[in-house]
C-alpha positions as CSV (number, residue, x, y, z in Angstrom):
1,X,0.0,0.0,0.0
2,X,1.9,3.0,-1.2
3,X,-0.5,5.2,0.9
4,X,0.5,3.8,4.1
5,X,3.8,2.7,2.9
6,X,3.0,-1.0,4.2
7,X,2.6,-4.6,2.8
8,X,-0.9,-5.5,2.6
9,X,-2.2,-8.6,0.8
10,X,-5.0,-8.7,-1.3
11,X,-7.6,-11.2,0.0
12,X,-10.6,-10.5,-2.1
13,X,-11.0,-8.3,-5.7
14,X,-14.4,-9.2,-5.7
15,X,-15.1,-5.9,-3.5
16,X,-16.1,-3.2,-6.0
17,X,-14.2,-2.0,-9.7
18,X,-12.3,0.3,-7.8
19,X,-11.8,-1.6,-4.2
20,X,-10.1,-4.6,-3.3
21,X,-10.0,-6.3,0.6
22,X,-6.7,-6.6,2.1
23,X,-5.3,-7.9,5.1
24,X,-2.1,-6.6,7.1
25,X,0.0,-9.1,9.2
26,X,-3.2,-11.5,9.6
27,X,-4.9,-9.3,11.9
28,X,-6.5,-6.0,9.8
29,X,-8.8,-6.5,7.4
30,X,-10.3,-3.3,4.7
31,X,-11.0,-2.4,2.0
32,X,-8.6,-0.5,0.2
33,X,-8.8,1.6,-3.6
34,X,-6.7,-0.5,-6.2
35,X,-5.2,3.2,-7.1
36,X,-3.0,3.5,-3.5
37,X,-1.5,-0.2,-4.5
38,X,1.2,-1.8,-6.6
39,X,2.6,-5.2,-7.1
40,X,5.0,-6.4,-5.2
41,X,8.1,-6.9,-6.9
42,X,9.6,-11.2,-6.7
43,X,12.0,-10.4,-4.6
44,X,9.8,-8.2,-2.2
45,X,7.6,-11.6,-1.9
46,X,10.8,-13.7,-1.4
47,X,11.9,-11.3,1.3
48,X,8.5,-11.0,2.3
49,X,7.7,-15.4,1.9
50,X,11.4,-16.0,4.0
51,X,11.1,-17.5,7.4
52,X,12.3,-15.1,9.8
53,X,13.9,-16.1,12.8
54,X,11.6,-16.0,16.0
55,X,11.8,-13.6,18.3
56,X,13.3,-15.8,21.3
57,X,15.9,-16.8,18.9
58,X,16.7,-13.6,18.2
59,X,17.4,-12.8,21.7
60,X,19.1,-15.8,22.7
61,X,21.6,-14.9,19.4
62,X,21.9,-11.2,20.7
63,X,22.8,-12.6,24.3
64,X,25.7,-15.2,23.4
65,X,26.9,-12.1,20.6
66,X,25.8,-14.9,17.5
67,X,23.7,-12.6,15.5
């Protein structure tokens, strides 16, 4: 979403002409006009689509100076 300079996936184009549904992290859905939204590039949805280490791990890393 170029708007709110976030990633949003589209969940539903069946909205209106001019409005697709989208959904940001799994948690908020709207609607959203087509015009404030662009395709992702392929490697914005591999970056996107790679697992990302958890949180915990993160920490743990960042404790014993890994990461």
């Amino acid at each position: 979403n170029v708007k709110k300079d976030r990633v949003e996936r589209v969940i539903s184009n069946r909205f209106s002409n001019t409005r697709v549904i989208t959904e940001c992290h799994k948690t908020e859905e709207g609607s959203v006009q087509t015009k404030n939204l662009r395709l992702a590039t392929s490697e914005e949805v591999e970056s996107y689509l790679a697992p990302k280490p958890s949180s915990l791990l993160r920490r743990i890393g960042s404790a014993l100076h890994l990461v």
